[in-house]
N, C-alpha and C positions, 0 to 999 in steps of 0.2 A: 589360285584355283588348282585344283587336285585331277591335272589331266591319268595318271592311272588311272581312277573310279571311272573316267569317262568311255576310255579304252577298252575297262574289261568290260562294260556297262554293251558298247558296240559290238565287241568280240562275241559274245551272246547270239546278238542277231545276226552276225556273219556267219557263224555255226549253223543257226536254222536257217537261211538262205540257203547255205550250202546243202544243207540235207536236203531237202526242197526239191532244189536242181537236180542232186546224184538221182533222185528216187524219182525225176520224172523223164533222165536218161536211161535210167532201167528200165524203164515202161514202155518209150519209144524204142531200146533196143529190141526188147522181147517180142512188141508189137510189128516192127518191120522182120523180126525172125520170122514169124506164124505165118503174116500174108505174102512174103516176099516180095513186100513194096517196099524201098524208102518213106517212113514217116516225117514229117517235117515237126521240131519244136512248136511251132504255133497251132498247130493240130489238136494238141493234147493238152486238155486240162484236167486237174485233177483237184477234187474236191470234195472232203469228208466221205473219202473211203469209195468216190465212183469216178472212173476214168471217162469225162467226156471226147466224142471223138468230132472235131469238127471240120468238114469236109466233103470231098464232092460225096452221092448217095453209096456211089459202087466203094469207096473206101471204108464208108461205114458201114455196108454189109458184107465186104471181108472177114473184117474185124467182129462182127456178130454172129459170122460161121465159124471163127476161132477163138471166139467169146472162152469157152470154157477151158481150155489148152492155156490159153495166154491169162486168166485167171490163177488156174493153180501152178504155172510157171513162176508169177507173181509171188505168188505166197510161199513159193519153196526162197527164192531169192531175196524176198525183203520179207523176213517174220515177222519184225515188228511191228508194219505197215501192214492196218488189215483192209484191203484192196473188196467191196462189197459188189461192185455189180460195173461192168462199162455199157456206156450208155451213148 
């Protein structure tokens, strides 16, 4: 059995893992910049381009009065990632 193939086959998905994570640590860093709260990981999902935010009501209308700030914060920081609407 040809463990390389299987290694680089893994190493793949550790790569997008890892992008994954870095780009949803930038999201929570930016986000806790804008409202000066701590956001928690489990808070924030992110899914085909919109940042859901799940949380008490006052956290998600924080983040809907700095909606557009932390938007194009987003997009100056991750260009690749194109960040459509937090929701």
């Amino acid at each position: 059995m040809d463990y390389n193939s299987i290694s680089g086959f893994l190493e793949k998905f550790k790569k997008i893992i890892f992008q994954k994570e870095e780009v949803k640590n930038i999201v929570i860093k930016i986000i806790s910049e804008e409202i000066s709260k701590q956001v928690d990981s489990s808070q924030i999902k992110i899914k085909d381009g919109h940042v859901h935010i799940q949380g008490s009501p006052i956290l998600r209308n924080e983040v809907l009065i700095h909606k557009e700030r932390i938007l194009i914060k987003l997009k100056k920081l991750i260009p690749n990632v194109n960040f459509l609407d937090i929701k």
